[in-house]
Structure formats: structure tokens, C-alpha cells
mmCIF file of the protein (N, C-alpha, C, O) and its ligand, coordinates in Angstrom:
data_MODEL
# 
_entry.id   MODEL 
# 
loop_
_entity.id 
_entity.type 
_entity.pdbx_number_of_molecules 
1 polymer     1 
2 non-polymer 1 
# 
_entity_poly.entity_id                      1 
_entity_poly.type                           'polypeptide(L)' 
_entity_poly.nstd_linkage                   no 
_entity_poly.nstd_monomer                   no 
_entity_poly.pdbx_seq_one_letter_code       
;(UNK)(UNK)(UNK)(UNK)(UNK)(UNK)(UNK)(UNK)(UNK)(UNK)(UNK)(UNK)(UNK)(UNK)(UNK)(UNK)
(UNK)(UNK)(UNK)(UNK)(UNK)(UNK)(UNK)(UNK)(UNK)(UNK)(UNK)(UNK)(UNK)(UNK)(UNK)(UNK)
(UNK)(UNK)(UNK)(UNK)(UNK)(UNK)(UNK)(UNK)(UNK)(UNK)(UNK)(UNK)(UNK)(UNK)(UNK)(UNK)
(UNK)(UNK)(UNK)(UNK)
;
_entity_poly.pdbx_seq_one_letter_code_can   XXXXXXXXXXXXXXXXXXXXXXXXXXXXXXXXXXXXXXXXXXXXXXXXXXXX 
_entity_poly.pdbx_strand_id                 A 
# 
loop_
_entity_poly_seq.entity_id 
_entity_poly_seq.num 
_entity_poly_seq.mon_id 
_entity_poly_seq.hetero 
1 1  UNK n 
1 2  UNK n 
1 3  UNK n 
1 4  UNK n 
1 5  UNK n 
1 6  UNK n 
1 7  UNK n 
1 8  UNK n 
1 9  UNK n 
1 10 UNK n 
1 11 UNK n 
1 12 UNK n 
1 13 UNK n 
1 14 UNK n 
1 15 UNK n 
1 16 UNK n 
1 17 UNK n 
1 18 UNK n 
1 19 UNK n 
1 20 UNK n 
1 21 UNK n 
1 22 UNK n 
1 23 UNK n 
1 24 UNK n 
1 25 UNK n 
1 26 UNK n 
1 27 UNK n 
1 28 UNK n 
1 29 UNK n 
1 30 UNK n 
1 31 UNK n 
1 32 UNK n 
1 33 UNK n 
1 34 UNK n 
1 35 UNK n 
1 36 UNK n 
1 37 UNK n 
1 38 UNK n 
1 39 UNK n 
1 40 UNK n 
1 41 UNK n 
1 42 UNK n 
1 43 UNK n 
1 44 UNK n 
1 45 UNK n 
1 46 UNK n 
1 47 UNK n 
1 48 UNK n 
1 49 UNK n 
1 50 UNK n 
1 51 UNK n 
1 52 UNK n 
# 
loop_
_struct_asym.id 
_struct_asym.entity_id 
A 1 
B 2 
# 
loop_
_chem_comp.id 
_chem_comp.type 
_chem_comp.mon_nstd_flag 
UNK 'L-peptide linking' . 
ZN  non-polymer         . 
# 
_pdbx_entity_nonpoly.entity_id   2 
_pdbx_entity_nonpoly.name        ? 
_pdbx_entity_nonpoly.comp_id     ZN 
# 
_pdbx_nonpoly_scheme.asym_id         B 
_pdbx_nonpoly_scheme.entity_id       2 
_pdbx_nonpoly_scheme.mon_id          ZN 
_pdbx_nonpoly_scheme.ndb_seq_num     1 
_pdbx_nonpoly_scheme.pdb_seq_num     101 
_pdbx_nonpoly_scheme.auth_seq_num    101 
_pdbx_nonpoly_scheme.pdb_mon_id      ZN 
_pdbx_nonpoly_scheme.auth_mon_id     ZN 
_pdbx_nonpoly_scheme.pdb_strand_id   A 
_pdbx_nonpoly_scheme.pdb_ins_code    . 
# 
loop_
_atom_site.group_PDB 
_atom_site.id 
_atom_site.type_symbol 
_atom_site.label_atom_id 
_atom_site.label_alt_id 
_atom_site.label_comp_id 
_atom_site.label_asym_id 
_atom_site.label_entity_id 
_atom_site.label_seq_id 
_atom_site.pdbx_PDB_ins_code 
_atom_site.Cartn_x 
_atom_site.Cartn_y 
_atom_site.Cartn_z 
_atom_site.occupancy 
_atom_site.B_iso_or_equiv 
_atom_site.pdbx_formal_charge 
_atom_site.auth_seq_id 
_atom_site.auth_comp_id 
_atom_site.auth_asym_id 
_atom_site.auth_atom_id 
_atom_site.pdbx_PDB_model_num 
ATOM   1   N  N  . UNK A 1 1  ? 0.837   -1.218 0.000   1.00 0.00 ? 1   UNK A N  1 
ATOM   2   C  CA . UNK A 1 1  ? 0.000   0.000  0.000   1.00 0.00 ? 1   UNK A CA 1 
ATOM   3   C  C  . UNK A 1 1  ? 0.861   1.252  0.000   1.00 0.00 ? 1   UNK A C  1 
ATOM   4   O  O  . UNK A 1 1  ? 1.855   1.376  0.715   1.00 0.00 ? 1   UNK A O  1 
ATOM   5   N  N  . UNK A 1 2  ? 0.407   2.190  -0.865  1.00 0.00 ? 2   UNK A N  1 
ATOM   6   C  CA . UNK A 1 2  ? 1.189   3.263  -0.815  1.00 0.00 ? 2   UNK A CA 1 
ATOM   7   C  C  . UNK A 1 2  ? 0.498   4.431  -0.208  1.00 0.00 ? 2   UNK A C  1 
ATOM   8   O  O  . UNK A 1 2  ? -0.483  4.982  -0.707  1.00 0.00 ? 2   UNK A O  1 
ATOM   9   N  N  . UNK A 1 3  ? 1.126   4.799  0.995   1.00 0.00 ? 3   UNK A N  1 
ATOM   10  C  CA . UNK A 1 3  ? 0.307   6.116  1.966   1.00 0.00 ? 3   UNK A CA 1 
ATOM   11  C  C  . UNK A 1 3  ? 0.798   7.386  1.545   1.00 0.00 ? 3   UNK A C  1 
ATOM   12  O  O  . UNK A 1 3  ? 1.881   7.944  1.721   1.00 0.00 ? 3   UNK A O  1 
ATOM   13  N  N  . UNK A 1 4  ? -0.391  7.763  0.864   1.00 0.00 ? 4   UNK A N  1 
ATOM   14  C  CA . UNK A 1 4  ? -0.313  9.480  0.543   1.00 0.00 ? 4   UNK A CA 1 
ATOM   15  C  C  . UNK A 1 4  ? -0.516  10.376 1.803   1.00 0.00 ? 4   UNK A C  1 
ATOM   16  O  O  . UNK A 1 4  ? -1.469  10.401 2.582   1.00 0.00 ? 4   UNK A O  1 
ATOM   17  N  N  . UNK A 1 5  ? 0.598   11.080 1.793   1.00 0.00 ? 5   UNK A N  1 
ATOM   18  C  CA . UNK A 1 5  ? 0.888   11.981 2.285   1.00 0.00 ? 5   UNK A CA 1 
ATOM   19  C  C  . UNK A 1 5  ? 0.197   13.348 2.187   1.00 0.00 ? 5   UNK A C  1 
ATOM   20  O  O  . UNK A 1 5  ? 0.617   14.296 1.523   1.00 0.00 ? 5   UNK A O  1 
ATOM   21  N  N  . UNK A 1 6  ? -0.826  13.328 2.873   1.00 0.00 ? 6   UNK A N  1 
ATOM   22  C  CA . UNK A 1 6  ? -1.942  14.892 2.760   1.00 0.00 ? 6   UNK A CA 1 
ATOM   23  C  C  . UNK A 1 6  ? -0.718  16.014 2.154   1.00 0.00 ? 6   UNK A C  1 
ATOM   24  O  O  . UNK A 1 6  ? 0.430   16.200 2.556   1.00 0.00 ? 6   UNK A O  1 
ATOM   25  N  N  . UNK A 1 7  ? -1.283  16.491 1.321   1.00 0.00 ? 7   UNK A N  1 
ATOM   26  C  CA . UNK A 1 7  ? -0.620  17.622 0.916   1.00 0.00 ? 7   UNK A CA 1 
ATOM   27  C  C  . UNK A 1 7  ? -0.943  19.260 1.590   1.00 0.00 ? 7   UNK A C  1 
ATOM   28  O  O  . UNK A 1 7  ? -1.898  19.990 1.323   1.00 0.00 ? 7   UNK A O  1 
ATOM   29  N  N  . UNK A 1 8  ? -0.064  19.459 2.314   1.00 0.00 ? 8   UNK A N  1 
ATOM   30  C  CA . UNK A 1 8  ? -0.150  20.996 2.953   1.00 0.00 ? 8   UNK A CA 1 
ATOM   31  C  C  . UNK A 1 8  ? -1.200  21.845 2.162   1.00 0.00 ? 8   UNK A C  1 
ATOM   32  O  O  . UNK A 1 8  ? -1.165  22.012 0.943   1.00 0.00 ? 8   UNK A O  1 
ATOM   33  N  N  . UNK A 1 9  ? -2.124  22.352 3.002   1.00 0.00 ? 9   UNK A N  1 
ATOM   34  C  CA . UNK A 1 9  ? -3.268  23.341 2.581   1.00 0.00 ? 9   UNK A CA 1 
ATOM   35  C  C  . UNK A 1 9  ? -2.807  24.692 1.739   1.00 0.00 ? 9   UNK A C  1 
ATOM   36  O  O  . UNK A 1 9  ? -2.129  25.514 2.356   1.00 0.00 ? 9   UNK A O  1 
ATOM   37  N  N  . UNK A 1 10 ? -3.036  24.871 0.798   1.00 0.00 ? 10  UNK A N  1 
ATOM   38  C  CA . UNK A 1 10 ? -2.274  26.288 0.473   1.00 0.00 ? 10  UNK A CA 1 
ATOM   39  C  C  . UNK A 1 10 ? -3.548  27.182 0.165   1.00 0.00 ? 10  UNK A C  1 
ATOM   40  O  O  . UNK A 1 10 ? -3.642  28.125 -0.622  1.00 0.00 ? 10  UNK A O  1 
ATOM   41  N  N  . UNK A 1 11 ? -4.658  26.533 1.140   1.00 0.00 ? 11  UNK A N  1 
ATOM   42  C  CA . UNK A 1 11 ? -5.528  27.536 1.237   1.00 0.00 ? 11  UNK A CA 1 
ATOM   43  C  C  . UNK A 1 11 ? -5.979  28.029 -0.508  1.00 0.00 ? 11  UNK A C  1 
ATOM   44  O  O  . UNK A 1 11 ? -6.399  29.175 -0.670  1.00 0.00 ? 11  UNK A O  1 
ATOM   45  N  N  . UNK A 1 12 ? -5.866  27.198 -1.580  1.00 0.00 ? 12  UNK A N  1 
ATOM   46  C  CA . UNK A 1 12 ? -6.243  27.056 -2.553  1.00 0.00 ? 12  UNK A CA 1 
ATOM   47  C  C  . UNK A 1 12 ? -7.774  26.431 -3.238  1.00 0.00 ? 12  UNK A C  1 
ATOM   48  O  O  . UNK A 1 12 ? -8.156  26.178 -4.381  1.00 0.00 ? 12  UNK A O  1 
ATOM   49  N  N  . UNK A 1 13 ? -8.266  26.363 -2.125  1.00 0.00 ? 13  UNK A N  1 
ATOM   50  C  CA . UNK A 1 13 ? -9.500  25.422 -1.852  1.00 0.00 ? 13  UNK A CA 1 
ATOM   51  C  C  . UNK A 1 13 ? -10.892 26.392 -1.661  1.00 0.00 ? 13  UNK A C  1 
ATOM   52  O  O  . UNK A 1 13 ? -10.994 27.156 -0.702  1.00 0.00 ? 13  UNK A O  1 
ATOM   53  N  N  . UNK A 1 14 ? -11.664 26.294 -2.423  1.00 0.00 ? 14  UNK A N  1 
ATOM   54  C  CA . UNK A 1 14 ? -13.038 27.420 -1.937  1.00 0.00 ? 14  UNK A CA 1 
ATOM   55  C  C  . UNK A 1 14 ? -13.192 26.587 -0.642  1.00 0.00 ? 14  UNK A C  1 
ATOM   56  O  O  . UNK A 1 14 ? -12.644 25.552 -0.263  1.00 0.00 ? 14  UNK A O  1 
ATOM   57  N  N  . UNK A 1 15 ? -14.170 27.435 -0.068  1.00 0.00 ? 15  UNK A N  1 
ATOM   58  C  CA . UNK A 1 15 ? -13.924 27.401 1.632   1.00 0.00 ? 15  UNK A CA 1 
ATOM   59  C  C  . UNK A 1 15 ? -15.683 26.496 1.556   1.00 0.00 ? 15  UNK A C  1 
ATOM   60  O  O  . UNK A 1 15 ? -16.065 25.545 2.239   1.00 0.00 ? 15  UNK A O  1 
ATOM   61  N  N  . UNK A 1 16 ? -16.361 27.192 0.557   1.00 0.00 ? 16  UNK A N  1 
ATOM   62  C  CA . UNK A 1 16 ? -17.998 26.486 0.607   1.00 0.00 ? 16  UNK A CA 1 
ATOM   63  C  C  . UNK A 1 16 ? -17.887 25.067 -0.124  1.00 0.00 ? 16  UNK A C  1 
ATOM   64  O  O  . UNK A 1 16 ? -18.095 24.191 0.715   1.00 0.00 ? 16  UNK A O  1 
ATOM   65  N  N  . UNK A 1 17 ? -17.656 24.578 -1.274  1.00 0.00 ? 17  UNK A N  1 
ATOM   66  C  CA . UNK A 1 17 ? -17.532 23.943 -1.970  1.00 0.00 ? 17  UNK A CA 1 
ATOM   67  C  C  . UNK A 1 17 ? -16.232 23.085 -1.791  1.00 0.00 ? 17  UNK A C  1 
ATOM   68  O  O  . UNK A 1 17 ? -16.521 21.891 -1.874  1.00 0.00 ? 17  UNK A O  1 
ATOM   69  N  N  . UNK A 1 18 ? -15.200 23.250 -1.622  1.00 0.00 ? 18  UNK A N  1 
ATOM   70  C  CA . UNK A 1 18 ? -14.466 22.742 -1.167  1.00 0.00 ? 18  UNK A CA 1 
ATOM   71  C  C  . UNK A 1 18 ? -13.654 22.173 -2.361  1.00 0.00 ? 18  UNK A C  1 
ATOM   72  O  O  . UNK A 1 18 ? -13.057 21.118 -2.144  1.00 0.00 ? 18  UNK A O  1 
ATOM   73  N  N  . UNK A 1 19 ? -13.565 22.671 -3.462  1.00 0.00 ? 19  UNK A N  1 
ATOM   74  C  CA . UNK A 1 19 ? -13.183 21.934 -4.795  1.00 0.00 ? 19  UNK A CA 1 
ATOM   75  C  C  . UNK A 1 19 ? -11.768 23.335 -5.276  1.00 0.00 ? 19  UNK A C  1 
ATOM   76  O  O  . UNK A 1 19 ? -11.797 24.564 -5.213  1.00 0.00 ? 19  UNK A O  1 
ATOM   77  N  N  . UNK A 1 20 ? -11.033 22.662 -5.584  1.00 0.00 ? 20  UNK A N  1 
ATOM   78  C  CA . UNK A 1 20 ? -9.443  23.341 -6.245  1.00 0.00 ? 20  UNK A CA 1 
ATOM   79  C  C  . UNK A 1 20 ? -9.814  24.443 -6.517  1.00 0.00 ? 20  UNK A C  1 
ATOM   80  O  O  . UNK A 1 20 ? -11.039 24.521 -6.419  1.00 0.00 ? 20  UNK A O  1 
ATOM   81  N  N  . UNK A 1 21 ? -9.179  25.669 -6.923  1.00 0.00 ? 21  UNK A N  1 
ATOM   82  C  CA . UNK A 1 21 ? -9.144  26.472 -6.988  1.00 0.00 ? 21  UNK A CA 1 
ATOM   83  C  C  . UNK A 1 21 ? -8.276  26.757 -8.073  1.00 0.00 ? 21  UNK A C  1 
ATOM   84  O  O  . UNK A 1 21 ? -7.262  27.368 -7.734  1.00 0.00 ? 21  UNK A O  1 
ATOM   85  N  N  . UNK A 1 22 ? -8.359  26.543 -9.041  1.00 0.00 ? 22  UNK A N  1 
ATOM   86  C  CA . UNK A 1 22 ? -7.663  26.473 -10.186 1.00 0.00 ? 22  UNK A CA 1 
ATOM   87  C  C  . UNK A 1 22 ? -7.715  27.717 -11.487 1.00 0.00 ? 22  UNK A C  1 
ATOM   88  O  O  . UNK A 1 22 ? -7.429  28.909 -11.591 1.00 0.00 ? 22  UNK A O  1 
ATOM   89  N  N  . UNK A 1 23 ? -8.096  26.954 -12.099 1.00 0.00 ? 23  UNK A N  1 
ATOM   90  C  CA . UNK A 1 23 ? -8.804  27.776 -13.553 1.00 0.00 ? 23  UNK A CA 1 
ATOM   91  C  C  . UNK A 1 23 ? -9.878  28.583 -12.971 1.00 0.00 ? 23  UNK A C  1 
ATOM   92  O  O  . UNK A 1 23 ? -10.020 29.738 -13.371 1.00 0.00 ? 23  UNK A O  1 
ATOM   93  N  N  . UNK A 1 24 ? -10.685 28.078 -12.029 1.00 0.00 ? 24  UNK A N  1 
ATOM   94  C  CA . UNK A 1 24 ? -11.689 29.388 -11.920 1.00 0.00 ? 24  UNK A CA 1 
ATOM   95  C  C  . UNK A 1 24 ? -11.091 30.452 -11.360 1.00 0.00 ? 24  UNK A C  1 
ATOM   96  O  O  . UNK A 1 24 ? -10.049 30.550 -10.712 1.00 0.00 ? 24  UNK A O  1 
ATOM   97  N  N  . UNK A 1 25 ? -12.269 31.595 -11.857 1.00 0.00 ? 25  UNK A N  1 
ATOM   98  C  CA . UNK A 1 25 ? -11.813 32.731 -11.415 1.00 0.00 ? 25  UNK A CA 1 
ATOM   99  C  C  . UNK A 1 25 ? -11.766 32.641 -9.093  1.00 0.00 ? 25  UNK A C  1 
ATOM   100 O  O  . UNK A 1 25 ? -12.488 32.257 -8.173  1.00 0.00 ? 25  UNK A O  1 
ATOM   101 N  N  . UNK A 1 26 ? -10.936 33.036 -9.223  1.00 0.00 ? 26  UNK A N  1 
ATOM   102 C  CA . UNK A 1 26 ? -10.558 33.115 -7.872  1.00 0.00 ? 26  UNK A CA 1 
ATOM   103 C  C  . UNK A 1 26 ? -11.075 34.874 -7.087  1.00 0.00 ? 26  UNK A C  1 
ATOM   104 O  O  . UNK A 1 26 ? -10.766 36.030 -7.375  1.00 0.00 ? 26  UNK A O  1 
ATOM   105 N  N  . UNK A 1 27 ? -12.130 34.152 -5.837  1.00 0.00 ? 27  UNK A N  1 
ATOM   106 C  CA . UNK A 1 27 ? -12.852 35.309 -5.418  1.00 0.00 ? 27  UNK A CA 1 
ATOM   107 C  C  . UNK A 1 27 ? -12.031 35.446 -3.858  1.00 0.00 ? 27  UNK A C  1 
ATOM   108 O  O  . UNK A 1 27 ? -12.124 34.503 -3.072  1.00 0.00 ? 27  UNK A O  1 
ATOM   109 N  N  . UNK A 1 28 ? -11.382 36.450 -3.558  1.00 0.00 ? 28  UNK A N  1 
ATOM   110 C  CA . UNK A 1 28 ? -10.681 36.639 -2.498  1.00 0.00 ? 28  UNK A CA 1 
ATOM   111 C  C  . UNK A 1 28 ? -11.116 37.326 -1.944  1.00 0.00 ? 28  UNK A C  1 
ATOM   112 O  O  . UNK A 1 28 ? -11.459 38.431 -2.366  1.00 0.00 ? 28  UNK A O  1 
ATOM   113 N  N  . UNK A 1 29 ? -11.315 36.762 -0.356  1.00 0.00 ? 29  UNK A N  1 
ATOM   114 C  CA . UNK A 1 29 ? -12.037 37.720 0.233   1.00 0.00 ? 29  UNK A CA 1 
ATOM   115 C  C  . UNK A 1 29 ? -11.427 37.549 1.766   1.00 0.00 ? 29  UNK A C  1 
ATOM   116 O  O  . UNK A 1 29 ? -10.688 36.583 1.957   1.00 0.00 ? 29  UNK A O  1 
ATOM   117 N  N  . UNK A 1 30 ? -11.662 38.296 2.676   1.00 0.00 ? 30  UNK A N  1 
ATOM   118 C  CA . UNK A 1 30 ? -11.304 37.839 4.563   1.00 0.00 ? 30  UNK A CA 1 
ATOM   119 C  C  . UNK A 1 30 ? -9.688  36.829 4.010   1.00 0.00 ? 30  UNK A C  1 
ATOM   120 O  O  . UNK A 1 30 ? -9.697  35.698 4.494   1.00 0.00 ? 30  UNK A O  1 
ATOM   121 N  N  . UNK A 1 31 ? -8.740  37.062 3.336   1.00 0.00 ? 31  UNK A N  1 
ATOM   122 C  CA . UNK A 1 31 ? -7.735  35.769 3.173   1.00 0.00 ? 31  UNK A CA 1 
ATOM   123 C  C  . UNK A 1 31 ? -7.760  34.677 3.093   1.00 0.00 ? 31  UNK A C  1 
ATOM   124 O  O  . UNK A 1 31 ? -6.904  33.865 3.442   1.00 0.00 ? 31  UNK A O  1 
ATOM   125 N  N  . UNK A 1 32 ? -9.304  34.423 2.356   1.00 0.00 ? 32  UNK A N  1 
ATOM   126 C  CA . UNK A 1 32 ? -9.445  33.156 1.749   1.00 0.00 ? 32  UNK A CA 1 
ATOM   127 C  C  . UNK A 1 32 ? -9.879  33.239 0.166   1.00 0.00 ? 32  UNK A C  1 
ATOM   128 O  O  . UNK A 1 32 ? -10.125 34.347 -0.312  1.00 0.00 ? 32  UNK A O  1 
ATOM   129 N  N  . UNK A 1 33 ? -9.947  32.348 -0.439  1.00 0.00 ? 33  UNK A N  1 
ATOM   130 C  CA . UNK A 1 33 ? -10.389 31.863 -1.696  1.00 0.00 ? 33  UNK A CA 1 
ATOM   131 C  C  . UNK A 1 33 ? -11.533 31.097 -1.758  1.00 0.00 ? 33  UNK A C  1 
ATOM   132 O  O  . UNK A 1 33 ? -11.831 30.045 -1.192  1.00 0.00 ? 33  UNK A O  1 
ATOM   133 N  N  . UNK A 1 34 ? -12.237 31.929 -2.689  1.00 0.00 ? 34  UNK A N  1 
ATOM   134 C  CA . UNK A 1 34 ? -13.995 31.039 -2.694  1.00 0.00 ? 34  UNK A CA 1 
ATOM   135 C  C  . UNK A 1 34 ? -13.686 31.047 -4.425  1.00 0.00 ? 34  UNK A C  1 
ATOM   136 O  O  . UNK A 1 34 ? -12.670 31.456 -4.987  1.00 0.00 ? 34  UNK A O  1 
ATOM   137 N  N  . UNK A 1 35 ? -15.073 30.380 -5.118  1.00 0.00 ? 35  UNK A N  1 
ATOM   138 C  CA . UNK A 1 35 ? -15.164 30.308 -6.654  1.00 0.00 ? 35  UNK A CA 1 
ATOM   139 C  C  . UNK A 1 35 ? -15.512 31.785 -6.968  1.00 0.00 ? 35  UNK A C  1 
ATOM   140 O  O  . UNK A 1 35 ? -14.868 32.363 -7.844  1.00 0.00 ? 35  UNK A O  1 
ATOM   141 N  N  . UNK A 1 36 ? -16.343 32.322 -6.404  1.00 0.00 ? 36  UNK A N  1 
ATOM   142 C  CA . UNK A 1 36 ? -17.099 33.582 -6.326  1.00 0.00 ? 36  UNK A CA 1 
ATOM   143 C  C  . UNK A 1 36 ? -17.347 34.072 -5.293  1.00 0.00 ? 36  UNK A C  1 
ATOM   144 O  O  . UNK A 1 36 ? -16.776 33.785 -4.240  1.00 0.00 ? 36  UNK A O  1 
ATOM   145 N  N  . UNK A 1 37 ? -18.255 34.905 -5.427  1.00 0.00 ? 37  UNK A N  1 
ATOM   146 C  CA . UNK A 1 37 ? -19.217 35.586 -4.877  1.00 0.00 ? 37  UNK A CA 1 
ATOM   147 C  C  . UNK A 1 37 ? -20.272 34.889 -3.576  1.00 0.00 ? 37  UNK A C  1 
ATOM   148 O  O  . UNK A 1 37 ? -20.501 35.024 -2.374  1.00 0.00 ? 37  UNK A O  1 
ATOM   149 N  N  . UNK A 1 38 ? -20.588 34.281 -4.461  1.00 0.00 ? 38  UNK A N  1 
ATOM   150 C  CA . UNK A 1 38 ? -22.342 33.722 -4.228  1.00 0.00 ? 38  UNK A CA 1 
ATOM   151 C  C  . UNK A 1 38 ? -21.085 32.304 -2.726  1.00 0.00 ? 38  UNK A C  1 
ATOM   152 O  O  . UNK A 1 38 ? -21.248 32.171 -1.513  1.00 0.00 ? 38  UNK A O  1 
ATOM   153 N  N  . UNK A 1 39 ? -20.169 31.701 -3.548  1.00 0.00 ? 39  UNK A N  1 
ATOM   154 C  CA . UNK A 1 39 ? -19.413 30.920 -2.393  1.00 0.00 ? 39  UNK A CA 1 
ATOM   155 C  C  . UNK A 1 39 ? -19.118 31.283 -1.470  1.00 0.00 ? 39  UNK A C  1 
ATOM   156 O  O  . UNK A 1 39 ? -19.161 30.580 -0.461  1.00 0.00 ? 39  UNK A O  1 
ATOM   157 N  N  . UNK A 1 40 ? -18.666 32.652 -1.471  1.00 0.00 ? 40  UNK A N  1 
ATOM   158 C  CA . UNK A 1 40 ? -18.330 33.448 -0.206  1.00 0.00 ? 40  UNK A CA 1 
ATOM   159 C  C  . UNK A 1 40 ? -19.384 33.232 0.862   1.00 0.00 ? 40  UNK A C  1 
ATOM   160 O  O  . UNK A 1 40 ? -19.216 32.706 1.962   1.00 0.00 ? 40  UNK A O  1 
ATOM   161 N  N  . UNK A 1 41 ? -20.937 33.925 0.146   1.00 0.00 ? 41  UNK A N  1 
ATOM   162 C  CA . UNK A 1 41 ? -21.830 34.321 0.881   1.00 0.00 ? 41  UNK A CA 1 
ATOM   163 C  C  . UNK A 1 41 ? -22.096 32.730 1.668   1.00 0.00 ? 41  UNK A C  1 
ATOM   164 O  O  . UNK A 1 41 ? -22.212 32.759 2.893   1.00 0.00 ? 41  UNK A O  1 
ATOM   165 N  N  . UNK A 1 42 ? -22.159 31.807 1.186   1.00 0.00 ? 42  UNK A N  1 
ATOM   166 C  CA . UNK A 1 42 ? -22.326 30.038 1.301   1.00 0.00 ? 42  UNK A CA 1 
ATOM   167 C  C  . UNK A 1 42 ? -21.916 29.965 2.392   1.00 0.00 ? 42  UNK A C  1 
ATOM   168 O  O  . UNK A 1 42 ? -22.571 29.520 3.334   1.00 0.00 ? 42  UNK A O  1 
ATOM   169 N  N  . UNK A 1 43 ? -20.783 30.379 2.458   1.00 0.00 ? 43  UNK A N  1 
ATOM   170 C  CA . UNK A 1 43 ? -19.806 30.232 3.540   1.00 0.00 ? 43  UNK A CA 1 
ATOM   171 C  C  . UNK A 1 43 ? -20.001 31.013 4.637   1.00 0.00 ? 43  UNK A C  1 
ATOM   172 O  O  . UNK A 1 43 ? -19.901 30.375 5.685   1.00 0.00 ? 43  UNK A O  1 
ATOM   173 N  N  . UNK A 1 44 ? -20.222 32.061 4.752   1.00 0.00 ? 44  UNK A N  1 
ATOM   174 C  CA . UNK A 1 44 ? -20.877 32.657 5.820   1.00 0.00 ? 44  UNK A CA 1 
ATOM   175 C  C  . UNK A 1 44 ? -21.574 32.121 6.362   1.00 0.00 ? 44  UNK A C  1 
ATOM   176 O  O  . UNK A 1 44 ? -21.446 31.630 7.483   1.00 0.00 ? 44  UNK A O  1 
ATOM   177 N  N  . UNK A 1 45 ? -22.844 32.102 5.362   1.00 0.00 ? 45  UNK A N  1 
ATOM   178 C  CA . UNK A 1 45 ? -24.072 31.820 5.800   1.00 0.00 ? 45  UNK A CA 1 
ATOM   179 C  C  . UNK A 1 45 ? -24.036 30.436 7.061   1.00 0.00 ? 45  UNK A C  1 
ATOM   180 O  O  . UNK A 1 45 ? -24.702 30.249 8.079   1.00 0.00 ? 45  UNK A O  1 
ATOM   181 N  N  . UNK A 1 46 ? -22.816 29.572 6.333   1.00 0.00 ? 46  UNK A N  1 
ATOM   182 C  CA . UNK A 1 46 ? -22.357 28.370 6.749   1.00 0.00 ? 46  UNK A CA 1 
ATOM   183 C  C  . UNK A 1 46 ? -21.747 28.755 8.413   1.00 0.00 ? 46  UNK A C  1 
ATOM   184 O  O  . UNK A 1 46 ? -22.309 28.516 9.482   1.00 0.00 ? 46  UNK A O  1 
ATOM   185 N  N  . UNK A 1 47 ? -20.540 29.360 8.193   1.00 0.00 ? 47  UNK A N  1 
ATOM   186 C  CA . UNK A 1 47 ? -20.157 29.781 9.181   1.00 0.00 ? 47  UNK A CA 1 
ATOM   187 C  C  . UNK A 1 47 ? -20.870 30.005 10.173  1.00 0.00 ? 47  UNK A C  1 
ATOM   188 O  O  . UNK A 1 47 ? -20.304 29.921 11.263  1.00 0.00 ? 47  UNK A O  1 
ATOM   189 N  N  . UNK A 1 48 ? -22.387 30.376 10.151  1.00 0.00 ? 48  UNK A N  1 
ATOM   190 C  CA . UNK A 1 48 ? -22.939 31.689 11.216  1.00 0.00 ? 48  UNK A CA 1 
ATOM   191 C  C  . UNK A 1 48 ? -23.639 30.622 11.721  1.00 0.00 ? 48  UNK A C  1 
ATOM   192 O  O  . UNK A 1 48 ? -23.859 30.435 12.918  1.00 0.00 ? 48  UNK A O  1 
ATOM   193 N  N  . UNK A 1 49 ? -23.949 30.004 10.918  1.00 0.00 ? 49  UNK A N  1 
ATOM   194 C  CA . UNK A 1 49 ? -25.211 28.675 11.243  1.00 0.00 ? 49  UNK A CA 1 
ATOM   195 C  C  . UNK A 1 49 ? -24.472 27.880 12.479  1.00 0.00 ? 49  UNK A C  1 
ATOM   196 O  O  . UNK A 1 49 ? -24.948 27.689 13.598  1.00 0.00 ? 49  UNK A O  1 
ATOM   197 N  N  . UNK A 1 50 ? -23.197 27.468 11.993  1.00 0.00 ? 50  UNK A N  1 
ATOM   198 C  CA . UNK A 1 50 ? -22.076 26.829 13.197  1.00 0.00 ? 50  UNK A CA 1 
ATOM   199 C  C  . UNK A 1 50 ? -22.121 27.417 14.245  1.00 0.00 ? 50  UNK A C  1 
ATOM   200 O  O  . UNK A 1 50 ? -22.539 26.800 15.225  1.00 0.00 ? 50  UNK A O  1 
ATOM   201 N  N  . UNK A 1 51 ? -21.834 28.369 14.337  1.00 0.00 ? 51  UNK A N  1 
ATOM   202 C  CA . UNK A 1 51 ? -21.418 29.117 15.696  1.00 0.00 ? 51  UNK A CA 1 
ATOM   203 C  C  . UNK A 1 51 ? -22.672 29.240 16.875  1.00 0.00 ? 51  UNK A C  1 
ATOM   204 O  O  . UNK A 1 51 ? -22.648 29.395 18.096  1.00 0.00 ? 51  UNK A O  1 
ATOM   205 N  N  . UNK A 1 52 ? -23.725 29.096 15.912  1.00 0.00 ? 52  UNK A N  1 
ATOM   206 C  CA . UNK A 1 52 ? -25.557 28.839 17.255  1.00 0.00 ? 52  UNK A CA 1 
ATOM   207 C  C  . UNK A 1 52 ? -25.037 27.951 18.050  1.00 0.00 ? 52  UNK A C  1 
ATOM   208 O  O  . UNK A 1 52 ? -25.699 27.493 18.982  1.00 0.00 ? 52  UNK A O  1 
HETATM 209 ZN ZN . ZN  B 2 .  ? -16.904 27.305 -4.383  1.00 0.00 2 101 ZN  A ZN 1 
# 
């Protein structure tokens, strides 16, 4: 078996979706990376819901 070694976060990752951060346009916001806009808001929304 060959054990992959998690690769260090480079925070390249939308924060809602959770998918690479690549070719899409990259939405920067608070020092993170979302796909957009609308991911950002996801994420909040996400965020706020957690913290109840
Ligand atoms: Zn996203």
C-alpha cells in the first residue's frame, strides 16, 4: 500500500464547496479563496449557522 501523504493546505480550496481552486476565477475575500461571490456568501451563511 502506498500512503499518501496529505498535501499541505495552500488555502487554494473554496472554503464552501471545497473543490481546487484552479482555472476558476478566484474570489478573495477575509484571506481566503472562494469560486465567487455567491461561495463566499455560502460560507458565511455556513459559518454563522455553526457558531448557534
Ligand atoms: Zn466554491
Amino acid at each position: 500500500m502506498v500512503a499518501e501523504t496529505p498535501a499541505p493546505e495552500k488555502k487554494s480550496n473554496c472554503l464552501a464547496c471545497n473543490k481546487p481552486i484552479k482555472k476558476l476565477k478566484r474570489y478573495y475575500r477575509d484571506g481566503q479563496f472562494y469560486c465567487n461571490k455567491k461561495c463566499w456568501r455560502n460560507y458565511l451563511k455556513k459559518s454563522k449557522e455553526e457558531k448557534k
